[in-house]
PAVO-90723 format. One record per residue (C-alpha): residue number from 1; residue in three letters; y negated, z, x. Coordinates in Angstrom, 1 decimal, padded with zeros to 4 digits, always signed. Each point is the difference from the previous one (the first is absolute). Example, Ala and Ser with C-alpha at 12.3 -4.5 7.8 and 13.67 -1.06 7.14 Angstrom:
BEGIN
{n 1, res ALA, north +004.5, up +007.8, east +012.3}
{n 2, res SER, north -003.4, up -000.7, east +001.4}
END
This chain:
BEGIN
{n 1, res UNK, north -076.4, up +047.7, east -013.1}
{n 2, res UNK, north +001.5, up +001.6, east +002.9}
{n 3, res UNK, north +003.3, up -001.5, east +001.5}
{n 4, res UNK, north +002.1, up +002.3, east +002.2}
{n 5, res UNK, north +001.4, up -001.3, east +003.4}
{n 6, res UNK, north +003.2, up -000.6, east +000.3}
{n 7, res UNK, north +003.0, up +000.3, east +002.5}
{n 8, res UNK, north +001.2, up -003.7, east +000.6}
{n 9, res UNK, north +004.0, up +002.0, east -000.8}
{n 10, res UNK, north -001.0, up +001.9, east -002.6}
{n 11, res UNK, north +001.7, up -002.6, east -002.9}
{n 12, res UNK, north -001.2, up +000.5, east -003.5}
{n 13, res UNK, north +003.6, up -000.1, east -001.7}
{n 14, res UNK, north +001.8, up +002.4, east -002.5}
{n 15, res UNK, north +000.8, up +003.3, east +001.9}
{n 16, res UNK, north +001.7, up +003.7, east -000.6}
{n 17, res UNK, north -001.0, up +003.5, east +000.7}
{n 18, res UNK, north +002.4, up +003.3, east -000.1}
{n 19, res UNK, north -000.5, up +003.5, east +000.9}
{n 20, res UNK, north +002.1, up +003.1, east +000.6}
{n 21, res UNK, north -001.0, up +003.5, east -001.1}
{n 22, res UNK, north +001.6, up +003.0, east +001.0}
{n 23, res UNK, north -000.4, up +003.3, east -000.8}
{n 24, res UNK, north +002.3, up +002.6, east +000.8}
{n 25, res UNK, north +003.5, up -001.4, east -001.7}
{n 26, res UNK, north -002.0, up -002.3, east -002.3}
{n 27, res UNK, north -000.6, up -003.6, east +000.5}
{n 28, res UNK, north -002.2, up -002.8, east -001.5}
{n 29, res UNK, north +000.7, up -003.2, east +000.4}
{n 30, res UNK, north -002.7, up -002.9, east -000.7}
{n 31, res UNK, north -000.5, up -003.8, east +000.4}
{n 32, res UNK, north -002.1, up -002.6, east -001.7}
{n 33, res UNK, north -001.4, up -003.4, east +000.9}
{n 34, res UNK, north -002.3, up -002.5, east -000.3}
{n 35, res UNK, north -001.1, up -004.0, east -000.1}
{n 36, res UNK, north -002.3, up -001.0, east +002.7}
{n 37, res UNK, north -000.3, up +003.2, east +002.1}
{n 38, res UNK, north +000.6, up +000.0, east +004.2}
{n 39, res UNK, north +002.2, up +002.4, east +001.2}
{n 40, res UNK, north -002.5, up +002.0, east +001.4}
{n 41, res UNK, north -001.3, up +000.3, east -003.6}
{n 42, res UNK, north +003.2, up +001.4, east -000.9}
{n 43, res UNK, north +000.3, up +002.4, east +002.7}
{n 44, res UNK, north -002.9, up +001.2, east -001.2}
{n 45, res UNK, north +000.8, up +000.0, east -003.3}
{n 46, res UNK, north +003.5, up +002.2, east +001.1}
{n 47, res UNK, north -002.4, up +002.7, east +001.2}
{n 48, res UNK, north -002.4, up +000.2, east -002.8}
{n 49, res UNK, north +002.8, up +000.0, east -002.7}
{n 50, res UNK, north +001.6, up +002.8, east +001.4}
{n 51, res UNK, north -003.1, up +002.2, east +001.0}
{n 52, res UNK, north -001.1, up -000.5, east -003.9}
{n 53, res UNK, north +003.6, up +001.1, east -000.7}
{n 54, res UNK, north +000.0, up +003.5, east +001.8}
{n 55, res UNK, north -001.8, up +002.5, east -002.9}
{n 56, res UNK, north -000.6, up +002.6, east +002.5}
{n 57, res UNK, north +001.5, up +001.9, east +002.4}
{n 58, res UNK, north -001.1, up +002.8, east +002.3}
{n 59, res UNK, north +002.5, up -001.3, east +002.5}
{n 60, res UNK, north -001.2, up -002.0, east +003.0}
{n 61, res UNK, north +000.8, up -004.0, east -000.8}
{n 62, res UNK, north +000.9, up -002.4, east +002.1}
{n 63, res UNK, north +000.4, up -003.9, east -000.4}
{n 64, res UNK, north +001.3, up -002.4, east +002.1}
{n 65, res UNK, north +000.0, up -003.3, east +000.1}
{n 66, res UNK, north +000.7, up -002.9, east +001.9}
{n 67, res UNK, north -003.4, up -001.8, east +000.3}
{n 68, res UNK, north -002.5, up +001.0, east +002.2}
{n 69, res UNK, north -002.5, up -001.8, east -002.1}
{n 70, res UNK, north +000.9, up +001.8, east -003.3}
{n 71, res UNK, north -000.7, up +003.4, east +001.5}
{n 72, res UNK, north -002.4, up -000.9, east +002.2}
{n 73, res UNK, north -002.2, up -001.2, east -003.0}
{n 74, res UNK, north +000.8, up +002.8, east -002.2}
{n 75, res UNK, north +000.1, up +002.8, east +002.2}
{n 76, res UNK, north -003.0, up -000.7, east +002.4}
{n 77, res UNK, north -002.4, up -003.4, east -000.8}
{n 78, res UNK, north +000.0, up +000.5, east -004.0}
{n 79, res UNK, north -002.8, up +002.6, east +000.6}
{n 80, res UNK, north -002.1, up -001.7, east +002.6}
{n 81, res UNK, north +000.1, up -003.4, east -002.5}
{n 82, res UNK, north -001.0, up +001.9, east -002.9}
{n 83, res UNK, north -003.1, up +001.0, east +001.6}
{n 84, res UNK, north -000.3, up -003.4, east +001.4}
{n 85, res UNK, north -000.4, up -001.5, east -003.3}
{n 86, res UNK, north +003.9, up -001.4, east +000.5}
{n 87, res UNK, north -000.6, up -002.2, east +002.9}
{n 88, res UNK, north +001.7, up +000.3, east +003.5}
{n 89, res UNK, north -001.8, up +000.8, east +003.1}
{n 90, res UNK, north -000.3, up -004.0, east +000.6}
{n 91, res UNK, north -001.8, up +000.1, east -003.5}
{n 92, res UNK, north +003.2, up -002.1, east -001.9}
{n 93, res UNK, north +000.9, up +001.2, east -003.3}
{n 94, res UNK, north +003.1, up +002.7, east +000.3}
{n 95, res UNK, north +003.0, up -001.2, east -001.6}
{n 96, res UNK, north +002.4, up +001.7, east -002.6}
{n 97, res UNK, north -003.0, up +001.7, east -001.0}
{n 98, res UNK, north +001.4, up +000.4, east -003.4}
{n 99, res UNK, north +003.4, up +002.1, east +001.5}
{n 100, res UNK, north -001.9, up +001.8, east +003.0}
{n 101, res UNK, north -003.3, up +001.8, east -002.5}
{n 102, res UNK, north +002.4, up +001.3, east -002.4}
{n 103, res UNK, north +002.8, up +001.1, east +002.9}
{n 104, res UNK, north -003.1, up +001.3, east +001.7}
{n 105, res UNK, north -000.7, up +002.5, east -002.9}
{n 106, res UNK, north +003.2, up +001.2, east -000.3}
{n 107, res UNK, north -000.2, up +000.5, east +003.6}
{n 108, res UNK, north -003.1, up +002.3, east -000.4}
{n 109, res UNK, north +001.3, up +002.0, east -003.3}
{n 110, res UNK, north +003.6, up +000.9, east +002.0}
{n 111, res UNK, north -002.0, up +001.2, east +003.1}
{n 112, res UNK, north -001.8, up +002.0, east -002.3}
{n 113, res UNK, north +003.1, up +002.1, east -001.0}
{n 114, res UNK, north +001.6, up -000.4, east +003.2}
{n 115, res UNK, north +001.2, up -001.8, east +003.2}
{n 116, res UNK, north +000.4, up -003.7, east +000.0}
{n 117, res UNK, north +001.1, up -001.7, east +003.5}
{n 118, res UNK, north +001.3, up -003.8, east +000.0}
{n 119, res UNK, north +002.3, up -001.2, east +002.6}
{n 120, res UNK, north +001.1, up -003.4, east +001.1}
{n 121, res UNK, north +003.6, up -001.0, east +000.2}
{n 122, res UNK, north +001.5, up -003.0, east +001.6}
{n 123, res UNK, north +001.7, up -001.8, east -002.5}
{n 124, res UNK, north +003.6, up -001.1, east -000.2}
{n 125, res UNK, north +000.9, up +002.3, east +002.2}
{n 126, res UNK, north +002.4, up +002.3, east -002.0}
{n 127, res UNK, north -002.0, up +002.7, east -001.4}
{n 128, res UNK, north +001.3, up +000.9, east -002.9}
{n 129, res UNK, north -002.7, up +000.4, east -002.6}
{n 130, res UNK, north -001.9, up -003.3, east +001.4}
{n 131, res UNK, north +003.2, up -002.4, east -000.6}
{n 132, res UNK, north +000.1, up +001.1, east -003.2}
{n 133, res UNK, north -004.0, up -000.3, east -001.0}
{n 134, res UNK, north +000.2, up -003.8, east +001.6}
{n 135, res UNK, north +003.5, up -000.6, east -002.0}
{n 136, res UNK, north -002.1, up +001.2, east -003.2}
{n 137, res UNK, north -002.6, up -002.0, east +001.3}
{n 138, res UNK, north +002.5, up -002.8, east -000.4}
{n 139, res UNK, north +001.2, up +000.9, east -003.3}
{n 140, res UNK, north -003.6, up +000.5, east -001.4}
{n 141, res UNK, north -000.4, up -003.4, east +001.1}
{n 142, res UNK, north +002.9, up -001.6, east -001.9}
{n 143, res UNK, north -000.9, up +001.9, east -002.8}
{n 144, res UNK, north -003.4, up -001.0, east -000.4}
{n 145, res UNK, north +000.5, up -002.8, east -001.6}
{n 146, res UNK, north +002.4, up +001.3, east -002.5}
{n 147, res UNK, north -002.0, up +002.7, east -000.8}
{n 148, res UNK, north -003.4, up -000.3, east +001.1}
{n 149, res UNK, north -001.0, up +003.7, east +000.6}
{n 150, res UNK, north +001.6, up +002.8, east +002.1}
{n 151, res UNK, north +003.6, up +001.7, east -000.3}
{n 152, res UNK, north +000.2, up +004.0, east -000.4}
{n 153, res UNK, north +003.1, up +002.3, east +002.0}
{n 154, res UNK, north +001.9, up -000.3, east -003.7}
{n 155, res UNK, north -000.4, up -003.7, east +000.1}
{n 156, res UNK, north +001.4, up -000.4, east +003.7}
{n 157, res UNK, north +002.6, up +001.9, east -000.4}
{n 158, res UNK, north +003.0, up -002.7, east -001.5}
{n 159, res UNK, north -001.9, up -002.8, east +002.4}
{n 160, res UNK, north +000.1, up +002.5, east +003.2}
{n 161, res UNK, north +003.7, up +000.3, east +000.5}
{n 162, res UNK, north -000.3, up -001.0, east +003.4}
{n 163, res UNK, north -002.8, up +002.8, east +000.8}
{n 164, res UNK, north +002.6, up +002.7, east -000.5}
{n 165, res UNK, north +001.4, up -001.1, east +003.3}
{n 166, res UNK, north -003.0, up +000.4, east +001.9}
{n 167, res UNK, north -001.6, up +003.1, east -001.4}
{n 168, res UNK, north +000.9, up +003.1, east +001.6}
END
């Protein structure tokens, strides 16, 4: 069975995910979590749940995110693995596999219907809409356990009081 290689920091351990959607005056908010995941895994998984959240739109989109790897995976190596059979150039077994396939489909449908660009962001650094998608990284976190399963905007809402602050 194939094992994939593994960055010595990337600690398997109970981890969050949370995205921001905006659209004109509307916002989504978004954050889930899971046992045993990295938090590359969970960048990752940021990215895809919010891409499979966006119907369509014949606006350009643009994500951002914090990690290099999380973009860097779904926006420009997903392809090239697929045709490799999933294996990296230096023939080890791609991790996150599981996030990047489906994240790399919705990639491909929403550059059917329009433009999709990704851009990094360096995190903790004040922008607005990245604070909040790490604090609901850290609520989806906490949550997890309670819950086991991801929170909608409705559900947020009375746990978000302190978002209110930092969303324009």
């Amino acid at each position: 069975t194939p094992k994939p290689s593994s960055a010595a920091s990337d600690v398997y351990k109970r981890q969050g995910w949370g995205y921001v959607l905006l659209f004109n005056e509307h916002r989504k908010l978004c954050c889930g979590g899971g046992p045993d995941y990295t938090s590359n895994a969970m960048e990752l998984m940021a990215i895809r749940k919010g891409l499979e959240a966006i119907k369509s739109t014949p606006k350009p989109i643009r994500v951002f995110s914090d990690s290099k790897y999380a973009i860097a995976s779904i926006f420009h190596y997903a392809e090239g693995w697929k045709r490799n059979g999933w294996r990296t150039s230096t023939g080890t077994w791609v991790m996150n596999r599981h996030i990047i396939e489906p994240a790399m489909e919705q990639v491909r449908r929403l550059r059917a219907s329009g433009t999709l660009s990704a851009k990094w962001v360096k995190g903790h650094s004040g922008v607005t809409y990245n604070e909040v998608a790490d604090r609901l990284a850290g609520l989806g976190k906490k949550r997890f356990s309670e819950r086991h399963g991801a929170m909608e905007h409705e559900e947020l809402a009375a746990a978000m009081d302190w978002a209110n602050g930092w969303l324009p």
